[in-house]
N, C-alpha and C positions, 0 to 999 in steps of 0.2 A: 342447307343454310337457311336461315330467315331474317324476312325483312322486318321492317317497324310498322309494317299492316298486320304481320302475324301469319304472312304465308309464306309458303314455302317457295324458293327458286328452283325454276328447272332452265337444265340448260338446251340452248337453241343449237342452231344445226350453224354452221361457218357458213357464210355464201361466197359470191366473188370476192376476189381480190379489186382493190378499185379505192375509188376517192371516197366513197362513201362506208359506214361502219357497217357493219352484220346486221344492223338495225337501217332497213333504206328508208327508215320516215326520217334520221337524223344523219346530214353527214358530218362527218368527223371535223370541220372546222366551224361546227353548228355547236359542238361539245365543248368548244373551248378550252381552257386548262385544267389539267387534273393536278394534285398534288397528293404526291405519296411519300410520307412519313415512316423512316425506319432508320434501327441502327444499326443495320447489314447491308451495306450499298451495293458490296460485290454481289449477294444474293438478290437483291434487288433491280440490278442493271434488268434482266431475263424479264422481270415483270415491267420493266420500262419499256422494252420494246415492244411487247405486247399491249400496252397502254397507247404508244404512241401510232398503232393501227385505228382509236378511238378518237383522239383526240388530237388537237391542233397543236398544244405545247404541253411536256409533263416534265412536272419538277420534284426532283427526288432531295429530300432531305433528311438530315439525319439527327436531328434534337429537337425538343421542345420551342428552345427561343426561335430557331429559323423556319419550324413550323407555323407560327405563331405571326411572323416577319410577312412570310411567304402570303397569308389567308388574309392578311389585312394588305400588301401592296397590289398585290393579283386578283384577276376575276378568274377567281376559282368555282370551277363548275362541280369538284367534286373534289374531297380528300379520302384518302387510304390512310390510316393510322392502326400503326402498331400499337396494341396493347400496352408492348413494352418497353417501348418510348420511353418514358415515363415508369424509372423503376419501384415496381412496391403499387403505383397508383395510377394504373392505365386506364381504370374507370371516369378517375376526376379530371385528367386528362380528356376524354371524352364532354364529359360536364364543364367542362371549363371552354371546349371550343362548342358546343352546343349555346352556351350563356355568351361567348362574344362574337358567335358567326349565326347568328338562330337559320338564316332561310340556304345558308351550306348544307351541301347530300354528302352524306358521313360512313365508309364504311367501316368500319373497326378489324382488325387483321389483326389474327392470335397464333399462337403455336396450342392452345389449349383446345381440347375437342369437348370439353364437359358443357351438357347442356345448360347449367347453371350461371357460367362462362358468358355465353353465348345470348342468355338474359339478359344478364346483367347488363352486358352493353347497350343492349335494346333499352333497357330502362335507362342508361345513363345517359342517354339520347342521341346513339348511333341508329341510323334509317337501314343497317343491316350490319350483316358477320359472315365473316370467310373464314376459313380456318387456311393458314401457312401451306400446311399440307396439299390443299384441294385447289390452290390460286389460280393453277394449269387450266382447269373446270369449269370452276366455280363462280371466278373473279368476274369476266365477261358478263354474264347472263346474269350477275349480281349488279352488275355496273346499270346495264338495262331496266332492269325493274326500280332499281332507284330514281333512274332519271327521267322514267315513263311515270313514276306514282305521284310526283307532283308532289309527295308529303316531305317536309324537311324536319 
């Protein structure tokens, strides 16, 4: 996967279980809210729980408006958006919450593995990309570098 520095994620090793994240420079009620955007909630719950080992509150939604709802009532510390949210246009989707949230850490989440895919959202001003498949992996150590790079 890659960030919107242009390097690549690797992933870390799990440490204890405990009040604090995988990462002991941030503990998890230091990460505040995440919000993850998708129109599969049942597949989604699995990536809730695993979120909410990082973070102090995660809210899972499933449309554009309640995304949208959610990014401006909340201090969100980070959103997961599905590509396909937003059917036909999960890039301007991207650009449109890049243009109303600018200093929001963005990841973009795809079922697509093409690396052209995986650009584009970088240019459409996601701070990185997961692909569906690798979330078990990927997502964590993706989470990390987003929130350590400082760049929104």
């Amino acid at each position: 996967m890659l960030t919107r520095s242009g390097s690549k994620v690797r992933p870390k090793k799990l440490g204890r279980p405990g009040a604090t994240t995988r990462n002991e420079k941030m503990p998890a009620k230091e990460r505040g809210c995440a919000l993850l955007a998708d129109r599969h909630l049942g597949l989604m719950e699995g990536v809730r729980g695993l979120l909410e080992t990082e973070f102090e509150t995660v809210v899972v939604v499933g449309d554009e408006v309640s995304l949208f709802e959610s990014a401006r009532q909340l201090h969100v510390a980070l959103a997961m958006v599905d590509l396909s949210l937003r059917r036909g246009d999960g890039l301007g989707l991207i650009r449109r919450m890049r243009s109303n949230f600018p200093q929001l850490k963005l990841i973009a989440l795809s079922v697509h593995g093409e690396k052209s895919a995986e650009l584009a959202a970088i240019e459409a001003g996601a701070n990185a990309f997961v692909l569906k498949r690798s979330i078990a992996t990927d997502l964590l150590p993706t989470i990390d570098a987003v929130l350590e790079s400082g760049v929104a």
